[in-house]
C-alpha positions in Angstrom: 0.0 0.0 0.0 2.9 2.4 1.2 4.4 1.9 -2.9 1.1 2.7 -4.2 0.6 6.0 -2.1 4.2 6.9 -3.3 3.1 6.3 -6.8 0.4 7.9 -6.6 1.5 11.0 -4.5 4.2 10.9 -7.2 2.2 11.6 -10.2 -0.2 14.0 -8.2 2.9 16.5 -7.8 3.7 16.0 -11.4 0.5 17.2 -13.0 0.7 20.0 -10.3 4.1 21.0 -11.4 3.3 20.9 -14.9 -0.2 23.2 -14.0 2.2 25.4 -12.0 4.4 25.9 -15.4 1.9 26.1 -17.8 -0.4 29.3 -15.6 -2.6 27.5 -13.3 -1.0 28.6 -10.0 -4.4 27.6 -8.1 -4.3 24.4 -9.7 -0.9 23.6 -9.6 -0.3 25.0 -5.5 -3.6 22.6 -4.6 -2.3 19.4 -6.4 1.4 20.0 -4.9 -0.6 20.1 -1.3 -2.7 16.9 -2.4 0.4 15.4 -3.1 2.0 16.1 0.5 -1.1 15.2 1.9 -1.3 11.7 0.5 2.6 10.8 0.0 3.9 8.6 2.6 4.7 11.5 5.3 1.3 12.7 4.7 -1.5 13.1 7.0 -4.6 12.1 4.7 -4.1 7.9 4.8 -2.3 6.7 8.2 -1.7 3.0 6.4 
């Protein structure tokens, strides 16, 4: 489960890096605190 949360946290901050570089600050800032929320030092899923 931890892999899949790092996998998934992973591609979370991508697509808000990409948003981030491409204009969508808003978009890009709340998928980059999705991702921290939800990657294994994150608060979201205590697994």
């Amino acid at each position: 489960m931890a892999s899949l949360l790092w996998i998934l946290a992973a591609a979370v901050a991508l697509f808000g890096v990409f948003s981030l570089m491409s204009g969508a600050v808003v978009t890009g800032i709340v998928l980059v605190v999705i991702a921290a929320l939800i990657g294994p030092a994150g608060t979201i899923l205590h697994v």
